[in-house]
N, C-alpha and C positions, 0 to 999 in steps of 0.2 A: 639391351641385356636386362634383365628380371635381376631387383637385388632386394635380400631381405634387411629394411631400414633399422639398426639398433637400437632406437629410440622406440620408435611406436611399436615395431616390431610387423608393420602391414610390408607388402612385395611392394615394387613400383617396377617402372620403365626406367632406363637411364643410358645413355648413348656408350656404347663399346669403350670408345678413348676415356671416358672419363672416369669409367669404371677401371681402365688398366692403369692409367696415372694412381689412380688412388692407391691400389695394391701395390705398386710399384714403392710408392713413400712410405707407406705404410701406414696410410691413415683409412678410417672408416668413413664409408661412402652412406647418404640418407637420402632420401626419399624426397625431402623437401627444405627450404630453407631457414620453416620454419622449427622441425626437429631438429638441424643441425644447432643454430641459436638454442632451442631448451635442451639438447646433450652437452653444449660448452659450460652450462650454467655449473654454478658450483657448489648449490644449495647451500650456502651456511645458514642458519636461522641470523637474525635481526639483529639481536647483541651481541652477535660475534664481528658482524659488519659494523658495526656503530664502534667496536672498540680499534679494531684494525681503524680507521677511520680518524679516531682519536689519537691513537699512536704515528699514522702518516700528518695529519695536523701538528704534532706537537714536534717531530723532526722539521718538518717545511718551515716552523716560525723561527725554531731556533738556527736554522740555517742562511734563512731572511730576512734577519731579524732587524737590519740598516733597509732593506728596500720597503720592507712594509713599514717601518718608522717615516720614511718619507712619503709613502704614497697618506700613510695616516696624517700627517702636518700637512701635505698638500690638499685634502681633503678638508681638513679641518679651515685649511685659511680662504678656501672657495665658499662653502657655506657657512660662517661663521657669522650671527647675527646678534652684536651687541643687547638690544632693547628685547628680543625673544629669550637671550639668555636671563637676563633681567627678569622677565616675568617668571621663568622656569625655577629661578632662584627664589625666588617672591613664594611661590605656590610650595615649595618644599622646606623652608627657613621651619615651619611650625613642626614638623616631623624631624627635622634635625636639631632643632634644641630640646626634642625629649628625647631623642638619642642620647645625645651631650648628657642628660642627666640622669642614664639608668646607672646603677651603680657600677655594674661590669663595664662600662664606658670609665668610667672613673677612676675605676684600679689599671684598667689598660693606659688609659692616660698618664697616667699618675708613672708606670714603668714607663712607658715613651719619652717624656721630659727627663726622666732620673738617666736616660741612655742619651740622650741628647746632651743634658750637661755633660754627662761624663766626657764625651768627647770634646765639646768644649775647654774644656776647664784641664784635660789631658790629665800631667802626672799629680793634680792638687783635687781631681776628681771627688777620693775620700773624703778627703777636708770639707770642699764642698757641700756634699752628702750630710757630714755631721754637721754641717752650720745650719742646713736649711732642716734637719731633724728636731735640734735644739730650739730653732726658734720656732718651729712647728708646736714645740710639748709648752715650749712657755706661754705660747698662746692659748691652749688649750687651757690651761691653769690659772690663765688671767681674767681678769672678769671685763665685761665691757668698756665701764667704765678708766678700766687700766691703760688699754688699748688705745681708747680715742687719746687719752693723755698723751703718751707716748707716741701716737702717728703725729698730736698737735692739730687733730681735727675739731680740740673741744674749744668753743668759742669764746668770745671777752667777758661775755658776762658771768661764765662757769666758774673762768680762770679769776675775776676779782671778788668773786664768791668766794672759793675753796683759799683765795689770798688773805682775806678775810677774818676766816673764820682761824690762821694760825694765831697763836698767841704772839709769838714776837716777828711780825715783819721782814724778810728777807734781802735787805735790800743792804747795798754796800753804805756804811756809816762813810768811811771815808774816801776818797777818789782821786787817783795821781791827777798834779796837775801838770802842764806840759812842761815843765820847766824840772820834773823827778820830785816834787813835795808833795807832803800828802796836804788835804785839807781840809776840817771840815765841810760835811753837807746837808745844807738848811738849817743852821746855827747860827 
C-alpha cells in the first residue's frame, strides 16, 4: 500500500497488515524508521532539558539518599590514598589560609563559633556571649604591654624590673608560721 509519511511528508511502500494494524490503534504509520524516531522527538530546546534534568536529579538524591551515602563511603574506602591526600593538602594549604584571612571569611567565622557556643553552653548561651564581648572590648583598650602582664607571658627580667622600679616592695613583712604565729621576715 502507498502511504503518505507525516514526517517528511514523501509516499512510500508499506505492506497491507501493517498499514491496517496502524489504523486500527490509531497510531500514524511512516515511511521509515528513521522519521518515525525524528516524529517521537519532542523538540524542547537545551535549557528546558538541562532543567527537567535537574529537577529529576534532585528528586533521585533525595529519595537515595542512604544508598548513594554508601555507594559514596564504599567508594571512597577503595580508592582512598593517604600520602596523595597529603600532597593534595600540601599544594592547596597556601590558597586556603588567604581564604582563612579575607575578611568576609572572618565575619562568617566569627557567626559560626558565636552558633556553635550557643549550643554548647545551651540556656547560659547569653552569658557566654557577654563574657567573651567584654573581654573582647577590654582587649581592645588594653595596650600590649597590659596583655603580656596579664596572660604572664612577660619574663623575669621585665617582672624584677617593673619590681624595682616600685617605691615600697610588695612582699609579705610577716608570714604564718606552722604552729598559727606570725613572725617576722629577714629581721
Amino acid at each position: 500500500m502507498k502511504i503518505k509519511c507525516p514526517h517528511c511528508r514523501k509516499t512510500a511502500d508499506k505492506p497491507s497488515g501493517a498499514v491496517n494494524r496502524a489504523r486500527a490503534a490509531g497510531l500514524r504509520i511512516f515511511c521509515g524508521r528513521r522519521c518515525a524516531g525524528l516524529a517521537r522527538r519532542k523538540r524542547k530546546p537545551k535549557a528546558q532539558k538541562v532543567e527537567e534534568k535537574r529537577i529529576y536529579d534532585a528528586e533521585y538524591r533525595r529519595k537515595n539518599r542512604t544508598l548513594l551515602k554508601a555507594k559514596k563511603a564504599a567508594y571512597f574506602q577503595r580508592t582512598y590514598d593517604p600520602a596523595k591526600a597529603r600532597i593534595e593538602r600540601k599544594k592547596r594549604a597556601a590558597f586556603h589560609a588567604e581564604y582563612c584571612r579575607r575578611p568576609s571569611y572572618k565575619l562568617w567565622k566569627r557567626e559560626y563559633d558565636r552558633r556553635r557556643r550557643d549550643g554548647f553552653y545551651g540556656a547560659f548561651a547569653e552569658a557566654a556571649q557577654l563574657t567573651i564581648e567584654l573581654n573582647r572590648e577590654i582587649k581592645e583598650r588594653a595596650t600590649n604591654e597590659q596583655i603580656k602582664w596579664q596572660s604572664g607571658t612577660a619574663n623575669k627580667s621585665q617582672f624584677r624590673e617593673r619590681e624595682g622600679r616600685q617605691p615600697e616592695r610588695r612582699r609579705p613583712r610577716f608570714r604564718e608560721r606552722r604552729d598559727g604565729h606570725s613572725a617576722a621576715v629577714g629581721r
